[in-house]
C-alpha atoms as one frame of an Amber mdcrd trajectory, in Angstrom:
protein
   0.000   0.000   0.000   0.674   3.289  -0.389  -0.374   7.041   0.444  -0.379
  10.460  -2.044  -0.998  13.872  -0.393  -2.022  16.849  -2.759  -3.076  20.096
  -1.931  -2.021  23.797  -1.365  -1.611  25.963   1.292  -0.661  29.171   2.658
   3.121  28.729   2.025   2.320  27.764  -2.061  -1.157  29.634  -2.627  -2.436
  33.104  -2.334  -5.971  33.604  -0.154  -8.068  34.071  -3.271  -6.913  30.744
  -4.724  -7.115  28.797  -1.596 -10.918  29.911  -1.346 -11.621  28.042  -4.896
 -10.917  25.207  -2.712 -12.521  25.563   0.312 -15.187  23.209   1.421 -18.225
  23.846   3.860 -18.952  20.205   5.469 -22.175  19.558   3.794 -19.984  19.283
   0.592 -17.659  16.988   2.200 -19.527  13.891   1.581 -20.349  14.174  -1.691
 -16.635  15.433  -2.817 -15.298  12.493  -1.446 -17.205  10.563  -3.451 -17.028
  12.010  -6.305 -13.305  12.207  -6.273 -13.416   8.599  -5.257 -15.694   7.670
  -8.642 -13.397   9.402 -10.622 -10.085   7.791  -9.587 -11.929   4.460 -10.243
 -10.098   2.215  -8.471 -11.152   1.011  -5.014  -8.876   3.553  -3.286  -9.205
   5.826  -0.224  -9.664   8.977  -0.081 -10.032  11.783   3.171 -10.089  15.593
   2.494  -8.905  18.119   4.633  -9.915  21.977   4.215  -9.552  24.607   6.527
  -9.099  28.972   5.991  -5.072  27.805   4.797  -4.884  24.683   3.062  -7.174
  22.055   1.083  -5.612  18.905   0.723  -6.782  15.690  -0.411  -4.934  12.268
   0.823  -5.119   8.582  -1.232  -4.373   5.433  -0.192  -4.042   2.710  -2.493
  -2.514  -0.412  -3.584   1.837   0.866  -4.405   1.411  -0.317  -7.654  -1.622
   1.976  -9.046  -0.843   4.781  -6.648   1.802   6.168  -8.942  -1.194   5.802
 -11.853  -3.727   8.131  -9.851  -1.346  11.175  -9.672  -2.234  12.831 -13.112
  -6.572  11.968 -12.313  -6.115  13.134  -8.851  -4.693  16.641  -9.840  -7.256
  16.702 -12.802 -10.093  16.093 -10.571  -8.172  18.519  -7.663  -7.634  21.379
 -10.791 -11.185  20.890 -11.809 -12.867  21.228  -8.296 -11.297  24.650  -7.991
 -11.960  25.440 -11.844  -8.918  25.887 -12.752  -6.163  24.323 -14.962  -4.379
  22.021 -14.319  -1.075  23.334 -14.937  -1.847  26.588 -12.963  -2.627  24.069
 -10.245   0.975  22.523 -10.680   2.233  25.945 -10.038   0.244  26.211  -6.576
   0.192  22.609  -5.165   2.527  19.823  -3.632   2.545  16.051  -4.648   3.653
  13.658  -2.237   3.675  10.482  -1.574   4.631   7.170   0.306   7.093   8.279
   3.383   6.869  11.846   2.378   2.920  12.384   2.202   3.021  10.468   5.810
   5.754  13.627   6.756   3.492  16.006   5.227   0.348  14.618   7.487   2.366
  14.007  11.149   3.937  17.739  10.373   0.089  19.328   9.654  -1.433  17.624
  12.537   1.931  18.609  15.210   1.168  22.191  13.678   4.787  22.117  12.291
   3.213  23.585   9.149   0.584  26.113  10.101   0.820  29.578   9.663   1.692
  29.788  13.611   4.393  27.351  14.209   2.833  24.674  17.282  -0.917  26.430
  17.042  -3.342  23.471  18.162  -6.288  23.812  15.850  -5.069  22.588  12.948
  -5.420  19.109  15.102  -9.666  19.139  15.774  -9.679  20.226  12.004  -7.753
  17.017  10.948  -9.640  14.765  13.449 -12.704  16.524  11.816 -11.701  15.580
   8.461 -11.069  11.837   9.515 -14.764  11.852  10.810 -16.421  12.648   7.386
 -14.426  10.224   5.560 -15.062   7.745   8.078 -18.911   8.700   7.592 -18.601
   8.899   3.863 -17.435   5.415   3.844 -14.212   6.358   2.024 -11.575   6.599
   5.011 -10.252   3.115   4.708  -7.222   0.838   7.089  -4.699   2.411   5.400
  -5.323   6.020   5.622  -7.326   5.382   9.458  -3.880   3.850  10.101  -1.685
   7.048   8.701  -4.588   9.454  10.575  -3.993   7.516  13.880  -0.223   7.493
  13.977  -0.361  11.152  13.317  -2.524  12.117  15.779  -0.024  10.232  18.484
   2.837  11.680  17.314   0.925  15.563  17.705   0.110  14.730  20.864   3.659
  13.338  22.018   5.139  16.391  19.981   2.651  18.546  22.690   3.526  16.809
  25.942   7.073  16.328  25.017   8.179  19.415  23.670   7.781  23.171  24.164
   7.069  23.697  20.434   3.874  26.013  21.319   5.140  28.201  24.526   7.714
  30.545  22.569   7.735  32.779  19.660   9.931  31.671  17.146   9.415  34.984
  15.268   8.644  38.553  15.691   5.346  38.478  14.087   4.244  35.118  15.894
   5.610  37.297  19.234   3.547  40.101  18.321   0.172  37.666  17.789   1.289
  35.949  21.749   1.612  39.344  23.358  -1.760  40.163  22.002  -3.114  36.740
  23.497  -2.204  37.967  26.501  -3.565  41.040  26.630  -6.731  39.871  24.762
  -9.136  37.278  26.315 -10.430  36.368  22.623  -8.357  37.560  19.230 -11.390
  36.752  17.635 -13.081  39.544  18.558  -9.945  42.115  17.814 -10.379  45.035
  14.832  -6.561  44.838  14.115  -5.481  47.859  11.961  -2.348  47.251   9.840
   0.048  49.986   8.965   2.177  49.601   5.992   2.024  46.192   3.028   5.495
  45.343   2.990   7.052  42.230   3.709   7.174  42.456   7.905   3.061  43.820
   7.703   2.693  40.771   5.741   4.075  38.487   7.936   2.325  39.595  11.350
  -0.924  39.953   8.853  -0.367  36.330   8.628   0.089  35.457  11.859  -2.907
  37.514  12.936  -5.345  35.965  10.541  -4.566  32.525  11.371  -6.424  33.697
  14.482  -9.084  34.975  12.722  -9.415  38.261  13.994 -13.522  39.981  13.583
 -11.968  42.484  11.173  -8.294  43.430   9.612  -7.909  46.537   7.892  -4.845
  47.646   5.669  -4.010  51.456   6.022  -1.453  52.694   3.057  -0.020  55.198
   1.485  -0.281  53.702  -2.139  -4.222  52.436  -1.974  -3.592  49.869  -4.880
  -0.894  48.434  -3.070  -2.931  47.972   0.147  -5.792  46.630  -1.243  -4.274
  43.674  -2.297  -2.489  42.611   0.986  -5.969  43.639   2.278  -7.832  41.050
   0.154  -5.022  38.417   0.650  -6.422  38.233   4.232 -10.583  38.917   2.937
 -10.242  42.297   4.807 -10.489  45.682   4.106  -7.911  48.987   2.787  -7.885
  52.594   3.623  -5.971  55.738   3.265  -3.187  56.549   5.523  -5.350  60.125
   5.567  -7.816  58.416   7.490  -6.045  56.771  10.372  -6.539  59.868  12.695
 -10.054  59.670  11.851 -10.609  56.151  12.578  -7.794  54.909  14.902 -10.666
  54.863  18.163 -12.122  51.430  15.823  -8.780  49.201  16.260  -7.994  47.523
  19.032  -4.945  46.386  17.490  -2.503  48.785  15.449   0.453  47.479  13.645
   2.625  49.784  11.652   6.053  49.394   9.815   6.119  52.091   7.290   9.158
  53.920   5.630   8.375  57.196   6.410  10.945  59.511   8.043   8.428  60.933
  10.590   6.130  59.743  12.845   2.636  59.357  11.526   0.769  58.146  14.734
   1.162  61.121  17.332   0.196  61.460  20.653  -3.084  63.558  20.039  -3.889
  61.109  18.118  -4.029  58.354  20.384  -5.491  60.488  23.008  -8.752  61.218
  21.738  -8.711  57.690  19.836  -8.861  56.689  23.739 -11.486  59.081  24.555
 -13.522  57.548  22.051 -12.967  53.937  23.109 -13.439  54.950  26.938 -10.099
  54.127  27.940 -10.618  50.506  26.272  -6.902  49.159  26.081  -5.391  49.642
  22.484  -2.012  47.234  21.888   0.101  48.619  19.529   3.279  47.828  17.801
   5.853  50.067  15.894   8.137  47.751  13.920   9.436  51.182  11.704  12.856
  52.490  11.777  12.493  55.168  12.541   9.401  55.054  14.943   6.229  55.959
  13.135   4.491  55.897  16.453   5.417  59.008  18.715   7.390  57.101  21.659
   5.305  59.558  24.216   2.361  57.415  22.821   3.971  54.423  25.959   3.323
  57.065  28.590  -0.510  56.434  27.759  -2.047  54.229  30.792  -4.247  52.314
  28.379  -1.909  52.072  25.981   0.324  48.768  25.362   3.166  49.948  23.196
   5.889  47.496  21.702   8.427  48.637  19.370  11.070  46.237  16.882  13.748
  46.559  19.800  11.612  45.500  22.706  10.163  42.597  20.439  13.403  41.241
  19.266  14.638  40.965  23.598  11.385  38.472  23.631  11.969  36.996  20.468
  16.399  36.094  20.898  15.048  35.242  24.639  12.692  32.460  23.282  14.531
  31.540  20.066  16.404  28.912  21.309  14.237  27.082  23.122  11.971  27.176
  20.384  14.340  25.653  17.853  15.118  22.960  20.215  11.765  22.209  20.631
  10.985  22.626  16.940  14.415  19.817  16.349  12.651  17.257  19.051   9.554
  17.519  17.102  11.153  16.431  13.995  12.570  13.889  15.863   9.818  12.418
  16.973   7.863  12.759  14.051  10.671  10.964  11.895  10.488   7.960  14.280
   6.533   8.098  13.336   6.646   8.084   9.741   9.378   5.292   9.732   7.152
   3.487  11.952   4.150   4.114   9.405   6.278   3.008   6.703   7.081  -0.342
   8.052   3.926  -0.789   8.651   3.347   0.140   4.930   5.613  -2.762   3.892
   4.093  -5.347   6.260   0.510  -4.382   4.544   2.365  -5.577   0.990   3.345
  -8.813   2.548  -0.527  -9.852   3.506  -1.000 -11.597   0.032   1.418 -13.367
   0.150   1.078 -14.435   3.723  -2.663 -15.350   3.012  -1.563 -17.264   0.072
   1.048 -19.256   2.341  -1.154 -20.015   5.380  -4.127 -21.602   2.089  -1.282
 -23.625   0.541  -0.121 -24.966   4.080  -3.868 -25.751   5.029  -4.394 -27.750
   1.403  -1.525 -29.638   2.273  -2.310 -30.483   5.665  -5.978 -31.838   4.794
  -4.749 -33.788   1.611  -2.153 -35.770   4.375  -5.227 -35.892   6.687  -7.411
 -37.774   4.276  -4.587 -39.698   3.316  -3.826 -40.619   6.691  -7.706 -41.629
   7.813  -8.012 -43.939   4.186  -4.305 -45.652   5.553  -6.326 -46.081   9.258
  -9.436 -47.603   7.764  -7.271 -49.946   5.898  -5.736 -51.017   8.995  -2.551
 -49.772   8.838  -1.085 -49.381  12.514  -0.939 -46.067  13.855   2.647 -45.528
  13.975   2.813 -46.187   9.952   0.263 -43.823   9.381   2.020 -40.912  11.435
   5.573 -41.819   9.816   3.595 -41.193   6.680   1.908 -38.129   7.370   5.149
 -36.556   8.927   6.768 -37.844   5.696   3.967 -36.550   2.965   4.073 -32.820
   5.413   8.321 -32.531   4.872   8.249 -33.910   1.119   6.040 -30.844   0.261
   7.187 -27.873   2.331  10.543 -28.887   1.119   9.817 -29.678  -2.350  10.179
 -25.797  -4.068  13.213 -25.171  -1.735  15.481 -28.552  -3.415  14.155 -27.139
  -6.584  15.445 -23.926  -6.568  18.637 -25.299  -5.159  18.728 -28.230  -7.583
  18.149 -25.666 -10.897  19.239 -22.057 -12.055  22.781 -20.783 -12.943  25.023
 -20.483 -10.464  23.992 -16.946  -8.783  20.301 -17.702  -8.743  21.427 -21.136
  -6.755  23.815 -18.956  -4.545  20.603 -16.638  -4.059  18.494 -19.528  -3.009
  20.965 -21.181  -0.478  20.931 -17.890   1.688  17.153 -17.687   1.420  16.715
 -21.671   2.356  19.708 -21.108   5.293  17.739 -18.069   6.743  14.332 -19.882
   6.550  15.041 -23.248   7.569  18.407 -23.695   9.265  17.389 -21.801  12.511
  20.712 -21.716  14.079  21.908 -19.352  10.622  24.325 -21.953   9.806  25.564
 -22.633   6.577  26.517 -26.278   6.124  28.890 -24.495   3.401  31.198 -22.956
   5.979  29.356 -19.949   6.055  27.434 -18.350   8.814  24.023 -15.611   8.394
């Protein structure tokens, strides 16, 4: 057996593309079947969609798993109506040992937009419920689900991989938590779309925050990091105007001046009736006016008091991100043997069928020699005799016949399977 994961995410897809794929769970049912139909073999099939990442996993026999790449991106490309090749440009293909990586990462929220978050886990346990309902889960992918869900919750209790930031933005989105009894209820005001707004955008929507607004100086610009995130842009004119709305203000701009005073802040607090604002100035220099800290209802954070927290945490947090890997490497290796043993049940079946064909021909043999009269000691020494002749029968063969390699080949397989001690009557030992 063997497992393919495709899909796309927030690290290989923009938010409008992602939300071609998206799936409410009264479509769940009916996509996995249909994606099942269309791959036409008997395989498995569990989908998992959440705000950053669709992905669809298939398990199936090794040998036609390879086969159901091209239909499975086909069928992916033509859920989100799109091509296929624009799909290509967008998704990941994975499979065997690496698609089992891909799942025990997700699930140990190794691959979320915040590194360690916990949700990611109910959404995958979610996911293995409406296959299971569906009818198109399956052993092999219940198996791969399982593991994964172990190894996320060893990865929780033995590691630290969720108490420190490993970035700025992620520390900005923790300080928040802890000012903030529920993000989800935060107006977060972003100042600034380059690359560091981006990021702590990011991290703030994978919260899902009740609104996110994008304030620039270049409106085209904004609107699109706005719409990245489904939120909202507007002009840098209007902050004064509207700062009292935000309980959470973000800027990193290159301006040369400040362009949140002090007045500003002040009657945005008069407004808000001394509700707390949290606000971050990640600019160089400060586009918040540093009297703005003096404010008692005011939470102010700027880049150099953010990276303290962030070089005081860093280290822990990559040793707790290297233990995770750790353990989830001893996971998948343990998924893959598992893999292997699954290929080796055909074979095994077919063994234990041919053993119990021989054993009740020398049965019935053995009665017809008893009702004849033979004494019981003949008809064991016969029985014993008629067992030996045929387990041993395709071994002499292959040792009797071949070239000289294939015989060489056969006398290791014979000495490991029969001669328990690993001796080699040859002189040579196993």
């Amino acid at each position: 057996m063997s497992v393919i994961a495709l899909g796309l995410n927030h690290q290989t897809a923009p938010l409008d593309l992602r939300g071609r794929f998206a799936l409410s769970p009264e479509r769940m049912a009916p996509t996995l079947h249909a994606v099942r139909e269309r791959l036409r073999l008997p395989s498995e099939v569990a989908l998992v969609s959440t705000c950053n990442r669709t992905e669809l996993y298939v398990g199936a026999e090794a040998g036609s798993a390879e086969s159901l790449v091209g239909p499975a991106v086909d069928w992916f490309a033509g859920m989100g109506q799109i091509g296929a090749s624009t799909l290509r440009e967008h998704a990941y293909v994975l499979q065997g040992g690496a698609a089992a990586r891909h799942a025990f990462r997700v699930a140990s929220g190794l691959d979320s937009m915040v590194l360690g978050e916990p949700q990611i886990l109910g959404q995958m346990k979610q996911a293995v419920r409406e296959a299971d309902q569906a009818g198109t889960l399956g052993t092999t992918l219940h198996q791969m689900f399982q593991r994964s869900f172990a190894v996320a919750k060893e990865v929780r209790s033995s590691t630290e991989i969720g108490n420190h930031s490993i970035s700025m933005a992620a520390a900005i989105v923790r300080l928040a938590a802890q000012l903030f009894e529920d993000l989800g209820e935060l107006k977060v005001l972003f100042v600034g779309a380059g690359e560091m707004i981006e990021l702590v955008c990011t991290h703030f929507s994978a919260r899902a925050p009740r609104q996110v607004v994008v304030a620039n100086r270049t409106v085209e610009r904004g609107e699109r990091l706005a719409r990245r995130f489904g939120g909202e842009a507007m002009r840098l004119s209007d902050l004064p105007q509207r700062l009292s709305e935000f309980d959470v203000v973000v800027s990193c701009t290159a301006s040369s001046v400040p362009i949140v005073g002090l007045g500003a802040v002040e009657r945005a607090l008069k407004a808000r009736r001394h509700r707390p604002m949290f606000m971050v100035d990640l600019a160089v220099p400060r586009d918040i006016e540093p009297e703005v800290a003096r404010l008692s209802d005011v939470y102010l954070y700027t880049v150099d008091d953010l990276s303290t927290l962030v070089q005081s945490a860093g280290a822990k947090r990559q040793a707790a991100v290297a233990q995770a890997e750790a353990i989830i490497e001893t996971g998948v290796q343990g998924f893959v043997s598992w893999l292997g043993q699954r290929d080796t049940v055909p074979l095994i079946q077919a063994l234990q069928a041919q053993a119990a064909q021989w054993r009740e021909a020398e049965l019935a043999r053995a009665r017809k020699l008893l009702a004849k009269g033979e004494s019981v000691d003949a008809v064991l020494e016969a029985l014993s005799r008629g067992l030996t002749q045929k387990m041993m029968h395709g071994a002499l063969v292959e040792l009797q016949s071949g070239d000289g390699s294939r015989r060489e080949q056969a006398a290791d397989t014979v000495t490991r399977l029969f001669l328990r001690d690993g001796r080699d009557p040859r002189g040579l030992r196993h």
